[in-house]
C-alpha positions in Angstrom: 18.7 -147.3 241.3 16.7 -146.1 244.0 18.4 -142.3 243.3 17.0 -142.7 239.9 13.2 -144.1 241.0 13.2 -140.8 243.3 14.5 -138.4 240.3 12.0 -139.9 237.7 9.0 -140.1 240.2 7.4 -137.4 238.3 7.9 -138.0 235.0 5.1 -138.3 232.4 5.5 -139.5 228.7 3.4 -137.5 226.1 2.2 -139.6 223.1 0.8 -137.4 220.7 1.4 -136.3 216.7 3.0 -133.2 216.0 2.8 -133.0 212.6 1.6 -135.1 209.1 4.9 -136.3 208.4 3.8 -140.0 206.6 7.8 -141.3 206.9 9.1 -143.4 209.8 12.3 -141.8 211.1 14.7 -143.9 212.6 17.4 -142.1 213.9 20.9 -144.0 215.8 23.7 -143.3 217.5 26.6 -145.5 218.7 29.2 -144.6 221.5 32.4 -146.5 220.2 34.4 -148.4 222.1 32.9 -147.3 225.6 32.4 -150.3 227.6 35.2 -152.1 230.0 35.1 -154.8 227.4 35.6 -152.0 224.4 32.3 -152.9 223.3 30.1 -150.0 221.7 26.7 -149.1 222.7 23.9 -148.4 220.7 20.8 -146.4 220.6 17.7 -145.7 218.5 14.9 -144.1 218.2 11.8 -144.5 216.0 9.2 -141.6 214.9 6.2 -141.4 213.4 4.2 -138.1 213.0 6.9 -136.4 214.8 5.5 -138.9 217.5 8.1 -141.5 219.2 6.4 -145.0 218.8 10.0 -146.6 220.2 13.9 -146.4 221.6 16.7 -148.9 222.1 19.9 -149.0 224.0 22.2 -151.7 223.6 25.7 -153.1 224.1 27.2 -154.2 220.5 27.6 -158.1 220.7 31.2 -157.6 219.1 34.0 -155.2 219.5 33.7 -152.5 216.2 37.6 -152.0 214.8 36.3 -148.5 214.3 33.6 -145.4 215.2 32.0 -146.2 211.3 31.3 -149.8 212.3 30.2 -148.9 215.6 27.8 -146.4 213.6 26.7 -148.9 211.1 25.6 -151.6 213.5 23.7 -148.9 215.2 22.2 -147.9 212.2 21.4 -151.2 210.7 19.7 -152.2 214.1 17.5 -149.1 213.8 16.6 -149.6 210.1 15.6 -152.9 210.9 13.3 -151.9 213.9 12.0 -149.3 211.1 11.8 -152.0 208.2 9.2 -153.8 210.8 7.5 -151.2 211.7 7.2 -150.1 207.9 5.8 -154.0 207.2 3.1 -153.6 209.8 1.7 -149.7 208.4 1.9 -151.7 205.1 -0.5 -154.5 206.7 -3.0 -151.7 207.7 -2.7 -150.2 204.0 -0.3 -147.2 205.1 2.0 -146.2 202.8 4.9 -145.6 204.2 9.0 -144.6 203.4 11.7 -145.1 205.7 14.1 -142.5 206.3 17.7 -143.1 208.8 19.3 -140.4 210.2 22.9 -140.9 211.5 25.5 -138.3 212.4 28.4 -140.5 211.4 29.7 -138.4 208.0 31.8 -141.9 206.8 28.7 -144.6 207.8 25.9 -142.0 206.1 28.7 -142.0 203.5 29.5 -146.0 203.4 25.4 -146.2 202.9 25.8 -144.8 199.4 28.9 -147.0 197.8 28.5 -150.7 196.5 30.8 -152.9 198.3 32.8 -152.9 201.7 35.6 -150.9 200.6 38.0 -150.6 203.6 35.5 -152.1 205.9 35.9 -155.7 204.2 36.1 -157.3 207.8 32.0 -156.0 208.4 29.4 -159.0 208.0 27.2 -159.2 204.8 24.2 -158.3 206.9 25.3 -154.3 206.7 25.4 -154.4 202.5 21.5 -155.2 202.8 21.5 -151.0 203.7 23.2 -150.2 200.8 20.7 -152.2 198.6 17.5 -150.8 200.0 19.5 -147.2 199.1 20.1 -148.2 196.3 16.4 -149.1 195.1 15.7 -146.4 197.3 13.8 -148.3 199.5 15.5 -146.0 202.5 17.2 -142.7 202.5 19.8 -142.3 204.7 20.7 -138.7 206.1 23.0 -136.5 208.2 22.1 -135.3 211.3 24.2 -133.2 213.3 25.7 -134.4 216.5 23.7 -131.3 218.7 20.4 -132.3 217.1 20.6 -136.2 217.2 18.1 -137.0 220.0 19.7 -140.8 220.3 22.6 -139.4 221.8 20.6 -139.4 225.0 20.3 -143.6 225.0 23.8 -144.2 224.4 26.5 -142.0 226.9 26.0 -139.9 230.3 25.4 -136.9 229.3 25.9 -133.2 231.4 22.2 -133.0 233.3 21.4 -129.5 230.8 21.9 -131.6 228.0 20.3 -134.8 229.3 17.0 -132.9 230.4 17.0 -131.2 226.5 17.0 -134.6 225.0 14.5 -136.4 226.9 12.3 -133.0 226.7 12.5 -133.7 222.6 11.5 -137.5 223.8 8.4 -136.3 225.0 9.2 -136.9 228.3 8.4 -133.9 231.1 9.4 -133.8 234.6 7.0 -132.0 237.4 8.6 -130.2 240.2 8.2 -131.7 243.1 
């Protein structure tokens, strides 16, 4: 802990728009099975303006049977930070859409059908996703693995890599 205090001592968190963009971007990422325990971890962010207004980490409360469930309970945690924070704009009389990006191919996939499929063992509180996609309420997209900015919340990461991420947060370190 106190390594960390010492490393981060300088950094500085820049709040500001960068562009018009009216959706909220959520994007997610999960780290399957990574824990002791097997559980999976995951992590969130949430954009607005090209501004980041939030970001999660957290351990899964159960153990995913697969790297798709692990995905979906990341990304239905992130679309229902998003869904909130899409109720509140609404509040103020901002229009909003809500967009998820995931770079699971089979849970951006899954997102799309009716129905559990293979993944009948899943609670019913991940078919509420494909329902608002449905009455395209949210779109959910793609987003390659080396561009998915969540990967930073959710596994150690190589310190090139690390600093790239959190530079795309908004977060800046001084030398010192």
């Amino acid at each position: 802990v106190l390594r960390y205090l010492r490393g981060t001592v300088s950094a500085e968190m820049h709040l500001e728009a960068r562009d018009a963009d009216e959706t909220i971007h959520v994007v997610t990422d999960a780290d399957w099975a990574a824990n002791a325990d097997r559980r999976s971890t995951s992590g969130g962010t949430l954009w607005w303006h090209g501004m980041l207004l939030g970001a999660w980490s957290r351990t899964q409360a159960t153990i995913a049977q697969s790297s798709c469930e692990s995905e979906l309970v990341s990304l239905c945690t992130g679309v229902t930070e998003g869904k909130f924070v899409q109720s509140v704009l609404q509040e103020l009389k901002v229009d909003v859409k809500l967009e998820a990006h995931c770079d699971s191919t089979s849970a951006t996939a899954w997102c799309m059908h009716r129905g559990m499929g293979r993944l009948r063992h899943l609670d019913v509180r991940q078919l509420w996703i494909q329902a608002e996609v449905r009455d395209q309420r949210l779109f959910v997209r793609r987003v390659a693995t080396a561009d998915n900015v969540s990967d930073v919340l959710t596994k150690g990461l190589p310190a090139a890599r690390f600093l790239q991420l959190v530079a795309r947060l908004g977060l800046t370190f001084e030398e010192v």
